[in-house]
LOLOLO-660345 format. One record per residue: residue number from 1; residue in one letter; x, y, z of N, C-alpha, C in turn. Coordinates in nm, 3 decimals, m for minus. Each point is the difference from the previous one (the first is absolute). Layout:
BEGIN
NODE   i aa     n.X     n.Y     n.Z    ca.X    ca.Y    ca.Z     c.X     c.Y     c.Z
NODE NUM  A       X       Y       Z       X       Y       Z       X       Y       Z
...
***
This chain:
BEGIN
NODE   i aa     n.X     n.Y     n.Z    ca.X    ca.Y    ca.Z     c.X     c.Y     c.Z
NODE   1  X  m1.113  m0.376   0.404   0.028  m0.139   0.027   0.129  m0.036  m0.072
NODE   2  X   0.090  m0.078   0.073   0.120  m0.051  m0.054  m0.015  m0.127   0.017
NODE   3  X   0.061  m0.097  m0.105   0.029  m0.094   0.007   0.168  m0.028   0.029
NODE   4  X   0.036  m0.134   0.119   0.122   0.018  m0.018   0.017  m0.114   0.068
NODE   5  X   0.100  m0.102  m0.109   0.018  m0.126   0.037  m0.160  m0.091   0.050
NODE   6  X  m0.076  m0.007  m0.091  m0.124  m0.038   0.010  m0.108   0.005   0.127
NODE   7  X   0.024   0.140   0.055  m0.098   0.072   0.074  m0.036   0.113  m0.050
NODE   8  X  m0.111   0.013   0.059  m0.077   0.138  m0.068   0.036   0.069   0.167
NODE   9  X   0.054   0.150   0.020   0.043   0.089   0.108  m0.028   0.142  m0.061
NODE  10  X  m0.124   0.054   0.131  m0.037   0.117  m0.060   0.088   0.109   0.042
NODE  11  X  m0.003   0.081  m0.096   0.073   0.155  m0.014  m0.044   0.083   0.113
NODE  12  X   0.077   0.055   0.091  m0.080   0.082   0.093   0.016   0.121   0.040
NODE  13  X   0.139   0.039  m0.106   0.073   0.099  m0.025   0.021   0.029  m0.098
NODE  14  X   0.059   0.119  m0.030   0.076   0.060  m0.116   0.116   0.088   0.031
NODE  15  X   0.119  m0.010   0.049   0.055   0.065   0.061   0.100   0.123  m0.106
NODE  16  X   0.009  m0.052  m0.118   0.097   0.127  m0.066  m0.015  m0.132  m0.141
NODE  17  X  m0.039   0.137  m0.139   0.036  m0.050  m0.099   0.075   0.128  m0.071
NODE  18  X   0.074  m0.052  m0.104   0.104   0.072  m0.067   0.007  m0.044  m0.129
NODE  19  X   0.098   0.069  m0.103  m0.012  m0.065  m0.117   0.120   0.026  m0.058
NODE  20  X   0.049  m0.072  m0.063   0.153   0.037  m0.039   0.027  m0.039  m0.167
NODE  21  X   0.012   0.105  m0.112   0.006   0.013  m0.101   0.162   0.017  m0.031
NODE  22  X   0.076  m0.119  m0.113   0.125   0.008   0.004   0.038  m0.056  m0.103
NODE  23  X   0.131   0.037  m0.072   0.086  m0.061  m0.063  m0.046  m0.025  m0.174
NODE  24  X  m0.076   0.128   0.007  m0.075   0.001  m0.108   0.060  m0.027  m0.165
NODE  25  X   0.129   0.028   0.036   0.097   0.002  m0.140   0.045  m0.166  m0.011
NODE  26  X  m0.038  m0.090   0.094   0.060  m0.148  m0.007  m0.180  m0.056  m0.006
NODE  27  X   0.032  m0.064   0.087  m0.187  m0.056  m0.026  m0.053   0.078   0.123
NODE  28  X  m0.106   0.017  m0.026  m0.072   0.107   0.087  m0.056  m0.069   0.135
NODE  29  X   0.032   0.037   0.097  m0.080  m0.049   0.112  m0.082   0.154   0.088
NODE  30  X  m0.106  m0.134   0.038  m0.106   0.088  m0.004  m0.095  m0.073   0.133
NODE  31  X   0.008   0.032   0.133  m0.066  m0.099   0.074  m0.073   0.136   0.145
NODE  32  X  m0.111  m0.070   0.037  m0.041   0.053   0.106  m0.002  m0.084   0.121
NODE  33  X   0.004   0.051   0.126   0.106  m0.127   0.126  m0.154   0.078   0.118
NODE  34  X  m0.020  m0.120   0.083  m0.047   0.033   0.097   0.037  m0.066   0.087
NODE  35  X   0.006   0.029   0.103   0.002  m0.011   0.180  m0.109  m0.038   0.046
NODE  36  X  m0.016  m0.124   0.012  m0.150  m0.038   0.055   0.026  m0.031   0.166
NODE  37  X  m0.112  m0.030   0.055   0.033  m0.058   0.136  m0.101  m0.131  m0.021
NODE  38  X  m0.014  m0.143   0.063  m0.092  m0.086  m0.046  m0.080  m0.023   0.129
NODE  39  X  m0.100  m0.065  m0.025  m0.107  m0.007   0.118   0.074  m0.086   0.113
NODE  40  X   0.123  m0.070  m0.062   0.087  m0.091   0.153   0.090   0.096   0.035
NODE  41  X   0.023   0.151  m0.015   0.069   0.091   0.028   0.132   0.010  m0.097
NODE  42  X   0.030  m0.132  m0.071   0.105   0.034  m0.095   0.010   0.089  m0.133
NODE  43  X   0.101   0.072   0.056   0.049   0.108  m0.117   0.006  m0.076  m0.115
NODE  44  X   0.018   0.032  m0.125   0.026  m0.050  m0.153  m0.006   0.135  m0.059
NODE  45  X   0.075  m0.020  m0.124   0.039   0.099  m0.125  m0.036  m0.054  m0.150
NODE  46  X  m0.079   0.053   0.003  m0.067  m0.066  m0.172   0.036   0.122  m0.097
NODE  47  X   0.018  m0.070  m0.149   0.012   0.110  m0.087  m0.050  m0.062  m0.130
NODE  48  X  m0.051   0.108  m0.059  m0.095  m0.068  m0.128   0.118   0.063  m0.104
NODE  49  X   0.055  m0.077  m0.066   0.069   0.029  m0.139  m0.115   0.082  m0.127
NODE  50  X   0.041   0.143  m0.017  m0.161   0.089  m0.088   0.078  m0.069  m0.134
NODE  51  X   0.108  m0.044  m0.014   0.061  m0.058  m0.157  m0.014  m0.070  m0.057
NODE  52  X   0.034  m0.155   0.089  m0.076  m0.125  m0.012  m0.086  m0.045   0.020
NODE  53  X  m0.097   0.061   0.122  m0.133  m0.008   0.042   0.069  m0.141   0.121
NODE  54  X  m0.058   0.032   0.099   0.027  m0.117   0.096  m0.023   0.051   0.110
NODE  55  X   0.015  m0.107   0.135   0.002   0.054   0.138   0.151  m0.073   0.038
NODE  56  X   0.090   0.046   0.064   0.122  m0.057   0.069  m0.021   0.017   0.185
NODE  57  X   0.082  m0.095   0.071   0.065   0.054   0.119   0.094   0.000   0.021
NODE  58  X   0.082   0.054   0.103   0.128   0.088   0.043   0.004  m0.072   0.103
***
């Protein structure tokens, strides 16, 4: 379940997750990204920051 812009839209996919570890000698980033598809057919890209702890979108 996602919330987005004060609807709840279910997940009905998972189309590709990845993870991208970087820049470790400055401040470290550290995030995992997914490719969702949503139950109204729209694509979205979420990524959880593993550093700061959070959820973002793209």
């Amino acid at each position: 379940m996602l919330h987005q812009k004060g609807k709840r839209l279910q997940v009905v996919a998972i189309r590709e997750r990845w993870r991208i570890d970087d820049e470790w000698w400055r401040d470290p980033i550290s995030r995992e990204y997914y490719a969702l598809v949503l139950e109204n057919g729209r694509p979205v890209i979420l990524f959880r920051d593993l550093v700061a702890g959070g959820w973002y979108g793209q």
